[in-house]
N, CA, C and O atoms as CSV, one atom per row, in Angstrom:
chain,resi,resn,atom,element,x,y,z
A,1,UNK,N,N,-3.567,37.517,-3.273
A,1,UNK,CA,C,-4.789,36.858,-3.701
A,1,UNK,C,C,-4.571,35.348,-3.733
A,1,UNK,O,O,-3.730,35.050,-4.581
A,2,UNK,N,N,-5.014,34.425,-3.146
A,2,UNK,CA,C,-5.545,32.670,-2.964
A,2,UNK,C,C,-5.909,32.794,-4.354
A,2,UNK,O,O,-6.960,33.353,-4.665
A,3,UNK,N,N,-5.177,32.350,-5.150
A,3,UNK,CA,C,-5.414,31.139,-6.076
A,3,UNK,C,C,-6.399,29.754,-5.887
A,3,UNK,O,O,-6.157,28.992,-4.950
A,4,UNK,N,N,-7.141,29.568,-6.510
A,4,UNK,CA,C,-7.925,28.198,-6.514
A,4,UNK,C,C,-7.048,26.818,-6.910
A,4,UNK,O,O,-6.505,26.908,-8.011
A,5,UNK,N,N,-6.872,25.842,-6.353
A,5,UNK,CA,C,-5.768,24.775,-6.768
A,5,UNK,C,C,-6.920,24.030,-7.127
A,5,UNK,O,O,-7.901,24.114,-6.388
A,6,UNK,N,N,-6.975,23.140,-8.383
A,6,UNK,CA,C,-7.658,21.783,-8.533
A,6,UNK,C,C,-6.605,20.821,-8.830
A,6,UNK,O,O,-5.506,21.088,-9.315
A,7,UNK,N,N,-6.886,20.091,-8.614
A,7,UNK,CA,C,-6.074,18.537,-8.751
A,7,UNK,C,C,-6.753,17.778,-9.739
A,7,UNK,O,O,-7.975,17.882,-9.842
A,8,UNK,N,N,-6.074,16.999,-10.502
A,8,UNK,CA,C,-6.528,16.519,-11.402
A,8,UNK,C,C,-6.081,15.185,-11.458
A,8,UNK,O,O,-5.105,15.140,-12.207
A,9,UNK,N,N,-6.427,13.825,-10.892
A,9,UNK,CA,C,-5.763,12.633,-10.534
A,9,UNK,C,C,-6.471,11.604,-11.701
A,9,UNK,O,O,-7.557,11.691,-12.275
A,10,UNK,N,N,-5.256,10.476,-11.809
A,10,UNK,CA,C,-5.810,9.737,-13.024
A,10,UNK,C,C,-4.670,9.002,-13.834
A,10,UNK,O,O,-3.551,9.421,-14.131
A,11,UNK,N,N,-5.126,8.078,-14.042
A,11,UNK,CA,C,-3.601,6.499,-14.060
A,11,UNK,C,C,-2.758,7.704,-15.091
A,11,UNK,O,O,-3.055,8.763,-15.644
A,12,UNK,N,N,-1.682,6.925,-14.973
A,12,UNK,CA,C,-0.560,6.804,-15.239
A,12,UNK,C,C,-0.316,5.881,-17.331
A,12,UNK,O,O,-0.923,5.922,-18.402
A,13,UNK,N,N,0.638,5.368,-16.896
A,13,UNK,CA,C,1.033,4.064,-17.414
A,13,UNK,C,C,-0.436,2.970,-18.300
A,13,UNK,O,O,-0.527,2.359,-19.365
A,14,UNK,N,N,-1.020,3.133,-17.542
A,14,UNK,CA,C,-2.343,2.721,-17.737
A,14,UNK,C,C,-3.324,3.046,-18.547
A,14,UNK,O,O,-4.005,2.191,-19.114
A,15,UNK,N,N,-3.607,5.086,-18.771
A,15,UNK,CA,C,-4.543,5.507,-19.044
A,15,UNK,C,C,-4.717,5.236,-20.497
A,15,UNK,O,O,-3.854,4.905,-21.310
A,16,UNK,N,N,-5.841,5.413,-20.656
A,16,UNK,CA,C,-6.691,5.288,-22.120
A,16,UNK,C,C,-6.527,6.388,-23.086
A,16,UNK,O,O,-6.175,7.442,-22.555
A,17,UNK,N,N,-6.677,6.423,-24.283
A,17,UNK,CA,C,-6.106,7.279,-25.260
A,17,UNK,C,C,-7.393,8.601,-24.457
A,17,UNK,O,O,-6.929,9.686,-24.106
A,18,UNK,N,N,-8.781,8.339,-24.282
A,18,UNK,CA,C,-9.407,8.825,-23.957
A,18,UNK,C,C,-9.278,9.683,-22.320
A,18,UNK,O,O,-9.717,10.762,-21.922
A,19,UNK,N,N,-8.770,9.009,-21.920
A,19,UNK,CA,C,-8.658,9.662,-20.253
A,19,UNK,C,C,-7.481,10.618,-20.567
A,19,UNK,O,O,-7.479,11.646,-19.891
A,20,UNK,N,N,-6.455,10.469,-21.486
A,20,UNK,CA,C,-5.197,11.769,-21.308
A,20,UNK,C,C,-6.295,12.757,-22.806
A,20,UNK,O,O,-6.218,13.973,-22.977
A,21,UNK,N,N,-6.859,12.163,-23.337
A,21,UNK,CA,C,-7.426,13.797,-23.922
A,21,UNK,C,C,-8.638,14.687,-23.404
A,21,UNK,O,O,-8.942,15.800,-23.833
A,22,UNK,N,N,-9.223,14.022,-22.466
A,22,UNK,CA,C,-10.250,14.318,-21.371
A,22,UNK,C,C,-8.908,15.213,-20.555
A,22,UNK,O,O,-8.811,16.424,-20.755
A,23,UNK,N,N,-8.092,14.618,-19.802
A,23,UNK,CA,C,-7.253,14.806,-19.024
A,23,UNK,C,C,-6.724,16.401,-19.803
A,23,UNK,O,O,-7.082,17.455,-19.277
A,24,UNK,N,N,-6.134,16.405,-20.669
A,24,UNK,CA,C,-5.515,17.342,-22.208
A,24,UNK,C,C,-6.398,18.859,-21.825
A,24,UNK,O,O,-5.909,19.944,-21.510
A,25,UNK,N,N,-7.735,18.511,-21.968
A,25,UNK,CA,C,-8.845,19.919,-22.204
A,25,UNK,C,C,-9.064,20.183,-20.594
A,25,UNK,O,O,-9.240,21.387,-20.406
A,26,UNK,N,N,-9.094,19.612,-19.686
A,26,UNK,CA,C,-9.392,19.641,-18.898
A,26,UNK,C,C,-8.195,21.052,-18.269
A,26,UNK,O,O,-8.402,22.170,-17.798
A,27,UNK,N,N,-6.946,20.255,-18.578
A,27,UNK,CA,C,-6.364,21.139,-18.105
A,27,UNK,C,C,-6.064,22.896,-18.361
A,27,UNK,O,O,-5.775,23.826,-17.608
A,28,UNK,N,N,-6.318,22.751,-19.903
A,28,UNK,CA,C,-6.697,24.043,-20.138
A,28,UNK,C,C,-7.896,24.557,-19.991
A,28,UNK,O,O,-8.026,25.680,-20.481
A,29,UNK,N,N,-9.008,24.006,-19.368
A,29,UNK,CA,C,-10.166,24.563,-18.807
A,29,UNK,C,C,-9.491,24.931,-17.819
A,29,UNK,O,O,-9.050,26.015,-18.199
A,30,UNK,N,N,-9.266,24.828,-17.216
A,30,UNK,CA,C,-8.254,24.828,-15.279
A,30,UNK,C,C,-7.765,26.380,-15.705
A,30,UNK,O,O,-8.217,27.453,-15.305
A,31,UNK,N,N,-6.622,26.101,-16.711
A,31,UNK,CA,C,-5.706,26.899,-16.724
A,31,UNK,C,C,-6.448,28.263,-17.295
A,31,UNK,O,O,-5.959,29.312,-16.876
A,32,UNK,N,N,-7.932,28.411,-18.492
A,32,UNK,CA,C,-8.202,29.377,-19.210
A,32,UNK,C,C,-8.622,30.366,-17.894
A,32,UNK,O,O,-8.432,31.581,-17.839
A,33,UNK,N,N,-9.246,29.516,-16.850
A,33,UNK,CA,C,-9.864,30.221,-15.999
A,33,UNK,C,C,-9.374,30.859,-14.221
A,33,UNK,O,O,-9.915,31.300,-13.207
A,34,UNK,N,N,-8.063,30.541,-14.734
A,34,UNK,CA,C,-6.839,31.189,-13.878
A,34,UNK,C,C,-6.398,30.748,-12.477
A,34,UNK,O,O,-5.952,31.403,-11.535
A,35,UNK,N,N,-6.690,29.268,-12.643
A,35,UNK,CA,C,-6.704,28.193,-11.235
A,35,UNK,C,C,-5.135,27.724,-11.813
A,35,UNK,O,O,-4.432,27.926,-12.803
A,36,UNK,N,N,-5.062,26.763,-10.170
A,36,UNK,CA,C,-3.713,26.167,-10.474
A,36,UNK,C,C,-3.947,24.958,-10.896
A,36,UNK,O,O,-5.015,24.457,-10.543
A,37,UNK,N,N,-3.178,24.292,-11.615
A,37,UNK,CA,C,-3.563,22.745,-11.779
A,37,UNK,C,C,-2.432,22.257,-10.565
A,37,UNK,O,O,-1.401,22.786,-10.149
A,38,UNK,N,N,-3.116,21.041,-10.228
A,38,UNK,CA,C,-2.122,20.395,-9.472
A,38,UNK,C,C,-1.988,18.836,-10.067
A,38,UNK,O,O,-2.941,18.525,-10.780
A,39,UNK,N,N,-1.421,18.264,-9.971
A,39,UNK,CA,C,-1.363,16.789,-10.635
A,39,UNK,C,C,0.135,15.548,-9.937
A,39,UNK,O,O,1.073,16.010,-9.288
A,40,UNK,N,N,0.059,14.619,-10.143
A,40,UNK,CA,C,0.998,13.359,-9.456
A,40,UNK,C,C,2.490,13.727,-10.024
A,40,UNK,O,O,3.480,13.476,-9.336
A,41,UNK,N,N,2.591,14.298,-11.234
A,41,UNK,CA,C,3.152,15.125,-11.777
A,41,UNK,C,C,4.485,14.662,-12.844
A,41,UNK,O,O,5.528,15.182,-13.241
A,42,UNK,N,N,3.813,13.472,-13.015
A,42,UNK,CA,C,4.722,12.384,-13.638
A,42,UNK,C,C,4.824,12.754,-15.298
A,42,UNK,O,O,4.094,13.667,-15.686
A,43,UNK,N,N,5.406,12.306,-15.954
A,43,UNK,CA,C,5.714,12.338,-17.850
A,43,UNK,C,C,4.904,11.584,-18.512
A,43,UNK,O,O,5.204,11.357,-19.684
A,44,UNK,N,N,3.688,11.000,-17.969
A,44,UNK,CA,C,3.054,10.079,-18.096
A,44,UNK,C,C,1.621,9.924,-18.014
A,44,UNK,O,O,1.117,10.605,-17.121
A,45,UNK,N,N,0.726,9.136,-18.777
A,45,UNK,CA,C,-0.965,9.390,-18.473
A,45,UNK,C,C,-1.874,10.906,-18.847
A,45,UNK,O,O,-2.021,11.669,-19.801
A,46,UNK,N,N,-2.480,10.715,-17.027
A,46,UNK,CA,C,-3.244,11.803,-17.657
A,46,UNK,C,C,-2.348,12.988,-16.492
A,46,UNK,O,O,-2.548,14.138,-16.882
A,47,UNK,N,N,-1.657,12.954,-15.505
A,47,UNK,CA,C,-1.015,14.219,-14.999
A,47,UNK,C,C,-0.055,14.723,-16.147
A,47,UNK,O,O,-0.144,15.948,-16.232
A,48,UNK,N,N,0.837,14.186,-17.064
A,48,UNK,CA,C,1.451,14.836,-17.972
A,48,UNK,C,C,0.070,15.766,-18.785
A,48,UNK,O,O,-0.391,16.898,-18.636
A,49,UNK,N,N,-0.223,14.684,-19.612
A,49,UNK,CA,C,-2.122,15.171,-20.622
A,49,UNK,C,C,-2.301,16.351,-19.506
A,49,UNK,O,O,-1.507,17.239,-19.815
A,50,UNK,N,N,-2.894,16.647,-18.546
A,50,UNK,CA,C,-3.261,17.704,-17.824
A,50,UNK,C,C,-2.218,18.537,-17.902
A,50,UNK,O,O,-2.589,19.697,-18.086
A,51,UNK,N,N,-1.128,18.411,-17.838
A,51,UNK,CA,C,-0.260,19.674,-17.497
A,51,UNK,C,C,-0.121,20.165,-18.866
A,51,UNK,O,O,-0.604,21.269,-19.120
A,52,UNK,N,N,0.457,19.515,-19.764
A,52,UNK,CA,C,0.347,19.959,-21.159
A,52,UNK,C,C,-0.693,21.115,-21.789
A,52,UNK,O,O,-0.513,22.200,-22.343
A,53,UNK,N,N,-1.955,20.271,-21.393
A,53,UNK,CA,C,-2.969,21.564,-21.711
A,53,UNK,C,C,-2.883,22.399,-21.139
A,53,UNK,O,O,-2.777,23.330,-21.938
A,54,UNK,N,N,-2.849,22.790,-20.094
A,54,UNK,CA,C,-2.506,23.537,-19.019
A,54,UNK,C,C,-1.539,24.928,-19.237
A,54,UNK,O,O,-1.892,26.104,-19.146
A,55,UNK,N,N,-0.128,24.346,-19.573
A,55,UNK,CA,C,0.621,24.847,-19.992
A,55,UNK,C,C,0.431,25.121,-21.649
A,55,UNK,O,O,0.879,26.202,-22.031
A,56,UNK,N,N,-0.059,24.435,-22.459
A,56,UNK,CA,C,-0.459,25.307,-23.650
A,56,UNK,C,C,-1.455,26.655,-23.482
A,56,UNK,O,O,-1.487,27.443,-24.427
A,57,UNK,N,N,-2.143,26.883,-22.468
A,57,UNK,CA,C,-2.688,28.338,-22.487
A,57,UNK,C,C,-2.496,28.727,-21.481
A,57,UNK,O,O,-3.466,29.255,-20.937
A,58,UNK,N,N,-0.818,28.668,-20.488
A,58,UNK,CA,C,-0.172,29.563,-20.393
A,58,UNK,C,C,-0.453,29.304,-18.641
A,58,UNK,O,O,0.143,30.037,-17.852
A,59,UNK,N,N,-1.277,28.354,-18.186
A,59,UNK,CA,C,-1.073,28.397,-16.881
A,59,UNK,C,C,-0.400,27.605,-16.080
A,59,UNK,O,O,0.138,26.663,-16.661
A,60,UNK,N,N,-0.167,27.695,-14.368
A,60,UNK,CA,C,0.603,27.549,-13.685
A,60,UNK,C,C,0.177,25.875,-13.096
A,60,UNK,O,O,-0.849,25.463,-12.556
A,61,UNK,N,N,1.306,25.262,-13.431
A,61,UNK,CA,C,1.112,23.626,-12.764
A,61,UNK,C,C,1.993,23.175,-11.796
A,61,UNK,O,O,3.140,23.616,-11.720
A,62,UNK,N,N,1.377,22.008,-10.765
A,62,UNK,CA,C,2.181,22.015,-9.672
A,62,UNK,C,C,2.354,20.367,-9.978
A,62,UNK,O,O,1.330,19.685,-10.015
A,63,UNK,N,N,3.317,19.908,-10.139
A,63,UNK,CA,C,3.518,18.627,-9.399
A,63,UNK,C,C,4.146,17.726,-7.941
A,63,UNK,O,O,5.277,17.791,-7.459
A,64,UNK,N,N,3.066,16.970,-7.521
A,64,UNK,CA,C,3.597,16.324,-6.452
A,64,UNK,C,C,4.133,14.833,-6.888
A,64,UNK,O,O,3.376,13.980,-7.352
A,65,UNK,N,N,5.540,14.632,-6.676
A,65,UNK,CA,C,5.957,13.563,-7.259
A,65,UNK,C,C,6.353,12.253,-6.480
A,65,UNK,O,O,7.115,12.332,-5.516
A,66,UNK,N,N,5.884,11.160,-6.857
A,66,UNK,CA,C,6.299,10.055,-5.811
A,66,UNK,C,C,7.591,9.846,-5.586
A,66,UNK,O,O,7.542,8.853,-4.860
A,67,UNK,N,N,8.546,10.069,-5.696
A,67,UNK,CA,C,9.699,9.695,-6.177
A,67,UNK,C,C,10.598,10.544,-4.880
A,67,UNK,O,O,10.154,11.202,-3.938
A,68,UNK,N,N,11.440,10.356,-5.110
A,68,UNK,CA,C,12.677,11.273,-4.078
A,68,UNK,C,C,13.254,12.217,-5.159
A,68,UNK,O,O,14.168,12.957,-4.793
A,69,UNK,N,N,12.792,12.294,-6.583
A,69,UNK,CA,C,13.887,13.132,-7.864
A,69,UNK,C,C,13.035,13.646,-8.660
A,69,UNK,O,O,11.816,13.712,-8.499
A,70,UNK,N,N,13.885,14.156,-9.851
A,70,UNK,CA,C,12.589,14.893,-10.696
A,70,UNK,C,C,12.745,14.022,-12.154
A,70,UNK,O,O,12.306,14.416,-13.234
A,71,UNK,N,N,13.418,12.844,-11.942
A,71,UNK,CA,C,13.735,12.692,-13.052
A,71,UNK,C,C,12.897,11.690,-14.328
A,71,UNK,O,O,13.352,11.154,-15.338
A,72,UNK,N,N,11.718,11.724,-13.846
A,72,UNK,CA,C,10.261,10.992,-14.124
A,72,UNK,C,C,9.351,12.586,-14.535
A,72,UNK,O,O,8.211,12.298,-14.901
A,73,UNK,N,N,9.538,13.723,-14.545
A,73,UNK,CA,C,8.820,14.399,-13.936
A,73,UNK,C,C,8.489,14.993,-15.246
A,73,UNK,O,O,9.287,14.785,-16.160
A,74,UNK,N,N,7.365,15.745,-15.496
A,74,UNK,CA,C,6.475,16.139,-16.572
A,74,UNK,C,C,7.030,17.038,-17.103
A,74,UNK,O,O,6.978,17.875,-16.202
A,75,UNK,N,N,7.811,17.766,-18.353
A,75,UNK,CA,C,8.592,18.844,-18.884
A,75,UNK,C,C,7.396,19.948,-18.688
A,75,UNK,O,O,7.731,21.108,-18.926
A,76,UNK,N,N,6.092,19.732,-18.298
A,76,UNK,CA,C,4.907,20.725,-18.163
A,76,UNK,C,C,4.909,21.292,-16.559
A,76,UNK,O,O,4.196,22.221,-16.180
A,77,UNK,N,N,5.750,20.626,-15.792
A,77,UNK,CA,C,5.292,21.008,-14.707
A,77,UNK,C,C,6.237,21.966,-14.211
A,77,UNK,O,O,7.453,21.782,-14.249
A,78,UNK,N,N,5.579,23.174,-13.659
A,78,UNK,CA,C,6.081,24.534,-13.097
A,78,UNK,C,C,6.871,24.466,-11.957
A,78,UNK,O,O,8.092,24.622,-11.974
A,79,UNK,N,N,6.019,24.174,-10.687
A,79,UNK,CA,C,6.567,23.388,-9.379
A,79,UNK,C,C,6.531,21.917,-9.167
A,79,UNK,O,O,5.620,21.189,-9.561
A,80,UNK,N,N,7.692,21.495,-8.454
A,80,UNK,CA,C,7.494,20.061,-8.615
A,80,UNK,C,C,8.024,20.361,-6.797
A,80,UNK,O,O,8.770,21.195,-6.282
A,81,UNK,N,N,7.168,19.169,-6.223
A,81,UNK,CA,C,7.136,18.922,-4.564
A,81,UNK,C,C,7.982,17.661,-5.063
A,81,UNK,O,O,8.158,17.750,-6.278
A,82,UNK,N,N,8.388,16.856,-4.677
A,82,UNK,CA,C,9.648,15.778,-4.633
A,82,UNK,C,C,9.018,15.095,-3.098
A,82,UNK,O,O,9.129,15.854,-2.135
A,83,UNK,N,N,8.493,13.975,-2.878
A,83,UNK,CA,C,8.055,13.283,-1.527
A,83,UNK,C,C,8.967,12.132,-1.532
A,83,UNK,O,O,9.690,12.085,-0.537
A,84,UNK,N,N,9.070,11.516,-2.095
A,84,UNK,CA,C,9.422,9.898,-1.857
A,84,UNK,C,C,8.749,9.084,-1.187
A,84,UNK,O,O,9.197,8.119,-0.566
A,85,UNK,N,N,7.007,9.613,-1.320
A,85,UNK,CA,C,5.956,8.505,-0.825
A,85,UNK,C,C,5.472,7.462,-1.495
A,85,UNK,O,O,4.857,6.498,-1.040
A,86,UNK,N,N,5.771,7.689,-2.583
A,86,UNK,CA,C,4.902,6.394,-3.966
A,86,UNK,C,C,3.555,7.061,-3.724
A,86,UNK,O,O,3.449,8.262,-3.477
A,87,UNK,N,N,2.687,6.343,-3.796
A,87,UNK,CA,C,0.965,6.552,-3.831
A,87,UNK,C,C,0.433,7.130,-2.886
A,87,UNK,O,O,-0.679,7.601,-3.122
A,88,UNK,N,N,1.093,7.343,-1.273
A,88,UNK,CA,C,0.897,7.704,-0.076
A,88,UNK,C,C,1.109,9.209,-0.661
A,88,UNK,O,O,-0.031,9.586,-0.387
A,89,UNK,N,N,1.597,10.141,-1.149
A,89,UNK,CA,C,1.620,11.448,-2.089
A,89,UNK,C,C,0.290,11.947,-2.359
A,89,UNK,O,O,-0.113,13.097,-2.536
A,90,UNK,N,N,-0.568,10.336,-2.347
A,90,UNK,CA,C,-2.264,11.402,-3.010
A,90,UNK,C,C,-2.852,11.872,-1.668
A,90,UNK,O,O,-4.001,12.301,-1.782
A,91,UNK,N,N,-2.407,11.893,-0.586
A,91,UNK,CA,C,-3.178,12.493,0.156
A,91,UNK,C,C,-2.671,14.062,0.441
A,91,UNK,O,O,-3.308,14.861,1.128
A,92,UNK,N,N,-1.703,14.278,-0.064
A,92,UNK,CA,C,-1.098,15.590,-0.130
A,92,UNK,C,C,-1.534,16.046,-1.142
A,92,UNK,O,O,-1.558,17.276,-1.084
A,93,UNK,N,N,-2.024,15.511,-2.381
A,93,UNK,CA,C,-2.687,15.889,-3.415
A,93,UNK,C,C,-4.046,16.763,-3.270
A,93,UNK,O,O,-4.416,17.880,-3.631
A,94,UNK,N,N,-4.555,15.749,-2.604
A,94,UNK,CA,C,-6.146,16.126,-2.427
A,94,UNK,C,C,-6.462,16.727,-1.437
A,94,UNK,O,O,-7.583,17.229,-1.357
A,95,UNK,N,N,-5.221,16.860,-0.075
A,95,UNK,CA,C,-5.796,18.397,1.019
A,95,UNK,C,C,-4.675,19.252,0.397
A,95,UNK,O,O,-3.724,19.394,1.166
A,96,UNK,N,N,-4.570,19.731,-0.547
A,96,UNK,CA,C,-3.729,21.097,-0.669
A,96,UNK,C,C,-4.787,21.097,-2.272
A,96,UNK,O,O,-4.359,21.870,-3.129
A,97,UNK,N,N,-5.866,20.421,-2.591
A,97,UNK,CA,C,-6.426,20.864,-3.842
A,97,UNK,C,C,-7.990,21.610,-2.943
A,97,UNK,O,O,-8.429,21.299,-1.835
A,98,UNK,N,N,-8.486,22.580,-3.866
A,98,UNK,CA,C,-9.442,23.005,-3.562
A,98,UNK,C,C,-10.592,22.370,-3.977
A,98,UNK,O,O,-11.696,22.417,-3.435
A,99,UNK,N,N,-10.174,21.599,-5.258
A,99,UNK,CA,C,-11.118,20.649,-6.076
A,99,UNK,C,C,-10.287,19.609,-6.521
A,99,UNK,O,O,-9.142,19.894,-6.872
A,100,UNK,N,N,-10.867,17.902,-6.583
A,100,UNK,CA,C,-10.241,17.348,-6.930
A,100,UNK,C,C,-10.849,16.435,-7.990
A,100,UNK,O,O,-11.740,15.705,-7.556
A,101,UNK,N,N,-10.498,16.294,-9.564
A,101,UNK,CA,C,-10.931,15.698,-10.600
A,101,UNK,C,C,-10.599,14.430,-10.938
A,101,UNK,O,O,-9.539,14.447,-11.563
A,102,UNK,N,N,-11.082,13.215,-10.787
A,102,UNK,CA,C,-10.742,12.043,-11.222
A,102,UNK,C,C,-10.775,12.219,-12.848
A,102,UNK,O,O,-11.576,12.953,-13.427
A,103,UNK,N,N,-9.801,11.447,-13.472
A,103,UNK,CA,C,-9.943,11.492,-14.517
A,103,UNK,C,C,-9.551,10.230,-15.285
A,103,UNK,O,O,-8.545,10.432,-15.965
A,104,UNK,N,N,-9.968,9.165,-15.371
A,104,UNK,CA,C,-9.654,7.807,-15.986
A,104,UNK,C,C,-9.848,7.164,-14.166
A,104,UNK,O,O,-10.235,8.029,-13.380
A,105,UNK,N,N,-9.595,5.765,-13.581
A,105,UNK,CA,C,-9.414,5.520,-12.876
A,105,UNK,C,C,-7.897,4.223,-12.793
A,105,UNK,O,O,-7.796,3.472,-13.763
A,106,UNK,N,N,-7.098,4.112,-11.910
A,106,UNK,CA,C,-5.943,3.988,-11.478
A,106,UNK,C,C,-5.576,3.618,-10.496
A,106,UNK,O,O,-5.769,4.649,-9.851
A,107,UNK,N,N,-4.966,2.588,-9.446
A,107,UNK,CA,C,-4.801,2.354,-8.415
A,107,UNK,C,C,-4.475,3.281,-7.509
A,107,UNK,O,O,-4.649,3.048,-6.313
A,108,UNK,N,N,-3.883,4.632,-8.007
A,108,UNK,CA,C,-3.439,5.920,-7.371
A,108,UNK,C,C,-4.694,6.890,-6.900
A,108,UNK,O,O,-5.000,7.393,-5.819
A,109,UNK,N,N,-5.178,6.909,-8.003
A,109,UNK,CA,C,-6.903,7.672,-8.066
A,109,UNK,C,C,-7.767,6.931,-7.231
A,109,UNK,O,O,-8.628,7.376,-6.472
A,110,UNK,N,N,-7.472,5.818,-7.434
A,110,UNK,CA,C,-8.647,5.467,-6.776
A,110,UNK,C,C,-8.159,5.655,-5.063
A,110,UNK,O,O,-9.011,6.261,-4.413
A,111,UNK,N,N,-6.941,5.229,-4.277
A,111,UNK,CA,C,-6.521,5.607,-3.066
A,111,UNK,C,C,-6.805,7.208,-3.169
A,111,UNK,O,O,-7.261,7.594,-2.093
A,112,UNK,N,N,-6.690,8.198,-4.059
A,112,UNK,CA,C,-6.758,9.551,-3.709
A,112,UNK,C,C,-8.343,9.931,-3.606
A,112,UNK,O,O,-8.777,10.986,-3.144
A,113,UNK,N,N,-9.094,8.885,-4.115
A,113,UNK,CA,C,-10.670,9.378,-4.080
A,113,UNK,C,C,-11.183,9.035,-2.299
A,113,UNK,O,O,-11.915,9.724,-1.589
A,114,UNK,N,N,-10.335,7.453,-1.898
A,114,UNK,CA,C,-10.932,7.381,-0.644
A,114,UNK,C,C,-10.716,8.222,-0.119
A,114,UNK,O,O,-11.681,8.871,0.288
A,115,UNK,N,N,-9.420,8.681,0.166
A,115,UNK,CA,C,-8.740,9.645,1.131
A,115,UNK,C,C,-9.773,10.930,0.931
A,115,UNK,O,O,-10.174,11.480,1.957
A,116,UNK,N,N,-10.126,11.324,-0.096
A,116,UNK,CA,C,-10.961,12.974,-0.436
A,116,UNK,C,C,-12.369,12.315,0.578
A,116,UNK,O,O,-12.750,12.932,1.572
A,117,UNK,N,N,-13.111,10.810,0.067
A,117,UNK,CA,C,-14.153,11.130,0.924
A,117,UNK,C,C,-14.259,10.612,2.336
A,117,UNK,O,O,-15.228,10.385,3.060
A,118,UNK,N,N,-12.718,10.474,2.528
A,118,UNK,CA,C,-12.527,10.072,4.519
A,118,UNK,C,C,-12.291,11.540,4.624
A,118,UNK,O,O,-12.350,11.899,5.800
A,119,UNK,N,N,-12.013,12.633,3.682
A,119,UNK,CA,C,-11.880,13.691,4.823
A,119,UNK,C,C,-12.922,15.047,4.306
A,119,UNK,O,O,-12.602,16.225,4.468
A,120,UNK,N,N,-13.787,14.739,3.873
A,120,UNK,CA,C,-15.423,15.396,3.785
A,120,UNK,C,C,-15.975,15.371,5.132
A,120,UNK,O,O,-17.117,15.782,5.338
């Protein structure tokens, strides 16, 4: 059975107390309803906030990480992809998501939103 992947993109370092608890419920909406979360997949913002919730009701999270290591990487996240693209990563984000959720906006998000509507 295909699993539904959503992605859930959204600063980092940056985000607002508000965008990681948006980010927080979001992910356990994802997760109550038996999708994958996918996220940048960092310890940080709102991809940590997403995975967290996520993983508090028990579902499955993927991170794609900029980095070449895991050692930035979210203690929430299930799978971790390892690229060593930096920001060039969100386009792997957003064609392997079935849905993709902005959540705060971010120099990352915002490159992962063009890329979603160059390939509509």
């Amino acid at each position: 059975m295909i699993k539904i992947v959503v992605g859930v993109m959204g600063p980092g370092d940056k985000a607002t107390t508000s965008d990681i608890n948006r980010a927080y419920h979001l992910g356990q909406l994802i997760a109550d309803n038996g999708w994958v979360l996918l996220t940048g997949g960092r310890n940080v913002g709102v991809m940590d906030a997403a995975s967290r919730g996520a993983k508090m009701v028990g579902g499955l999270t993927i991170g794609i990480l900029p980095s070449n290591d895991t050692r930035a990487m979210s203690d929430a996240v299930d799978i971790a992809i390892v690229t060593d693209m930096g920001n060039a990563r969100n386009s792997i984000n957003v064609l392997s998501s079935d849905v993709v959720i902005a959540c705060g906006m971010g120099i990352g998000t915002a490159l992962a939103k063009a890329k979603e509507h160059c390939t509509i």
